[in-house]
MIDOSE-1310 file (N, C-alpha, C; in nm, 2 decimals, decimal comma, always signed):
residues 74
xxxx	+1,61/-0,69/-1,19/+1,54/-0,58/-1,25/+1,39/-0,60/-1,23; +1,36/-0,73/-1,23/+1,21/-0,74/-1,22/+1,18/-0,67/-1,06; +1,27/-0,72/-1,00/+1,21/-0,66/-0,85/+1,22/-0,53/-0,82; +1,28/-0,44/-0,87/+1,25/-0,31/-0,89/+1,15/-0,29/-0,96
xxxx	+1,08/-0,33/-1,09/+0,97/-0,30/-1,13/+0,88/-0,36/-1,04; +0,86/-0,43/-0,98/+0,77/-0,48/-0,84/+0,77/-0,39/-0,74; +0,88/-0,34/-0,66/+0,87/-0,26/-0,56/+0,77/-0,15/-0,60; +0,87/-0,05/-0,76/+0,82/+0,07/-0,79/+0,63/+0,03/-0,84
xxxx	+0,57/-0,11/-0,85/+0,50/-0,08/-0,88/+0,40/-0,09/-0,71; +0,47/-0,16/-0,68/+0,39/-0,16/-0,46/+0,41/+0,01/-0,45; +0,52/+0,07/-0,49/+0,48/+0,21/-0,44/+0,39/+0,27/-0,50; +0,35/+0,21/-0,61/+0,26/+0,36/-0,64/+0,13/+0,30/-0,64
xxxx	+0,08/+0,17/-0,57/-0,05/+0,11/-0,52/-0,04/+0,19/-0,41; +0,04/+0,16/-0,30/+0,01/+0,27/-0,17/+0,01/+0,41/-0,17; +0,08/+0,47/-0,26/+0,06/+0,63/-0,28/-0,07/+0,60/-0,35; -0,13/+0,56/-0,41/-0,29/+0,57/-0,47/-0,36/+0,54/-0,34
xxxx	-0,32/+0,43/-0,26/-0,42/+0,37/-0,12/-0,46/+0,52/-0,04; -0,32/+0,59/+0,01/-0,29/+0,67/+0,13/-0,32/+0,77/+0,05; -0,32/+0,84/-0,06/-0,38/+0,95/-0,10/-0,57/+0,95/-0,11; -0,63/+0,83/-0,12/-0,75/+0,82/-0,11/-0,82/+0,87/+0,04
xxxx	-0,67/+0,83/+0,13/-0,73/+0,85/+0,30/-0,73/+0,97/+0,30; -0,61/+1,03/+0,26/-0,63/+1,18/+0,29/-0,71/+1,23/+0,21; -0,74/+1,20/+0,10/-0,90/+1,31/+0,04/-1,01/+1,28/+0,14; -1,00/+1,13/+0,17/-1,17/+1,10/+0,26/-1,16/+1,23/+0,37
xxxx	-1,02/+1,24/+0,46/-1,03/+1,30/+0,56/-1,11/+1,43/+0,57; -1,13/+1,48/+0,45/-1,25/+1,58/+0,48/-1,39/+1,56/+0,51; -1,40/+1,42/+0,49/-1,57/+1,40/+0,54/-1,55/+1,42/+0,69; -1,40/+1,44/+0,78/-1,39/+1,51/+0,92/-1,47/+1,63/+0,91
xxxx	-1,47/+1,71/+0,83/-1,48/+1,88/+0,83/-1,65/+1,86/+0,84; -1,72/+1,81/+0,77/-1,88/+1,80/+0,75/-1,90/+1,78/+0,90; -1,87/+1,69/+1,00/-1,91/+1,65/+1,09/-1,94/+1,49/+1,12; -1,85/+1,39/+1,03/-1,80/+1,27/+1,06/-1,69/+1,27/+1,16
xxxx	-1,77/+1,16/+1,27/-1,66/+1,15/+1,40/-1,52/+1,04/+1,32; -1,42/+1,00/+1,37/-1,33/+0,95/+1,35/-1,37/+0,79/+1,34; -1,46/+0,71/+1,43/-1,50/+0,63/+1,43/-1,59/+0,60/+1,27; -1,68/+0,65/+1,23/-1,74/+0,67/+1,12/-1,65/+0,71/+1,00
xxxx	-1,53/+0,77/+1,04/-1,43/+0,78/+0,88/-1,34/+0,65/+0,85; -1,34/+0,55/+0,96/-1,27/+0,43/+0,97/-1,35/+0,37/+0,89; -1,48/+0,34/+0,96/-1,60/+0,27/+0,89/-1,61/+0,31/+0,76; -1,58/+0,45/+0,70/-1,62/+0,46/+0,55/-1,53/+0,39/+0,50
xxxx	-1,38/+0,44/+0,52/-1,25/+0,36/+0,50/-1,23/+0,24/+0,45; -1,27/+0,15/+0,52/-1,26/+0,00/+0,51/-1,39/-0,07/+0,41; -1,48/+0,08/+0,39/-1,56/-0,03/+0,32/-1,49/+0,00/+0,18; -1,43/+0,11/+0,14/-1,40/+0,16/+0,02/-1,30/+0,08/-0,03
xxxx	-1,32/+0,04/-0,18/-1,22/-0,07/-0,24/-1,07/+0,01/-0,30; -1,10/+0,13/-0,32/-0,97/+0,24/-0,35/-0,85/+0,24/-0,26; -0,95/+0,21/-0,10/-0,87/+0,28/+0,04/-0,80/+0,09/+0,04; -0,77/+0,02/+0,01/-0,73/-0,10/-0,02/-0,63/-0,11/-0,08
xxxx	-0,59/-0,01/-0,21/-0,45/-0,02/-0,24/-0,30/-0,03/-0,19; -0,32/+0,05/-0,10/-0,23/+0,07/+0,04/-0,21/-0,01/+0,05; -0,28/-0,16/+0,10/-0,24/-0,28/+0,14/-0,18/-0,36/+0,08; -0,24/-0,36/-0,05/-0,17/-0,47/-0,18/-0,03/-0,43/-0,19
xxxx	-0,03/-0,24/-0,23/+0,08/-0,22/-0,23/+0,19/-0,24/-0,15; +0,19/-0,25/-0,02/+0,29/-0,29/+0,09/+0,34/-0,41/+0,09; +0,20/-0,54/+0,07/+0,28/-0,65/+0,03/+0,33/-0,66/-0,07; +0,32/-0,59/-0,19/+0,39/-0,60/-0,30/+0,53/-0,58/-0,27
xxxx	+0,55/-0,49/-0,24/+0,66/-0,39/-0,17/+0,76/-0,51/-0,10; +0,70/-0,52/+0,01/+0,76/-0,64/+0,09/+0,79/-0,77/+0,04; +0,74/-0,83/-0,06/+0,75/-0,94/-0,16/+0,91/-0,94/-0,20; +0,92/-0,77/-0,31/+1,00/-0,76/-0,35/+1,14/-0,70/-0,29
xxxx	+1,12/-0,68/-0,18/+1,28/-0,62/-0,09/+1,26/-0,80/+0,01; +1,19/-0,86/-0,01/+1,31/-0,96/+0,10/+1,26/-1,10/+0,01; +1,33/-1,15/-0,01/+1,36/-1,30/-0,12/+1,24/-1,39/+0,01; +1,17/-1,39/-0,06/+1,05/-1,52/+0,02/+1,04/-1,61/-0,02
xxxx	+1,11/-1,67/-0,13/+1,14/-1,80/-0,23/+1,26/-1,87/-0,12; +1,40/-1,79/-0,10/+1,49/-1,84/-0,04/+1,59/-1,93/-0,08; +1,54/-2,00/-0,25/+1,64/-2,05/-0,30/+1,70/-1,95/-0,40; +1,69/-1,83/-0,43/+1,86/-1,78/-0,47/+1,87/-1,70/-0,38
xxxx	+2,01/-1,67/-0,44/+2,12/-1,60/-0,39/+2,13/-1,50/-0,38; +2,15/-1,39/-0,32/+2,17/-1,25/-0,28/+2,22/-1,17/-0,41; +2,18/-1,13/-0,45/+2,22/-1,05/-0,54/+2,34/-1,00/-0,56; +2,45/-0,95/-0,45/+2,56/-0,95/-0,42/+2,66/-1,04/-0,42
xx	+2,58/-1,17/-0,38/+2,65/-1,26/-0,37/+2,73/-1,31/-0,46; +2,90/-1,31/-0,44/+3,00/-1,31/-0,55/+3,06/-1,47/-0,54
């Protein structure tokens, strides 16, 4: 159970990360080249959740510990 509360909480770090990218993407429309919306991107600590989130995510769908058992396992 905990690792579904872990996944579902990695998902909703990255849907907060990747929704930040797509609101930036209108500093395209003003006349920021692509190169310069990377550069805002990475300096922003919001556009970061994305990241945590995924490792979170990844943490909890594959056993990185290694000493238990599959969950299935009968």
């Amino acid at each position: 159970m905990i690792r579904v509360f872990f996944f579902l909480f990695g998902f909703g770090f990255t849907t907060i990360g990747f929704s930040f990218m797509i609101l930036y993407l209108n500093l395209m429309t003003i006349g920021y080249k692509f190169k310069d919306y990377v550069n805002f991107i990475i300096r922003r600590p919001e556009c970061y959740f994305w990241l945590f989130g995924f490792i979170i995510m990844t943490i909890s769908i594959f056993n990185i510990k290694g000493d238990e058992k599959h969950e299935l396992y009968l």
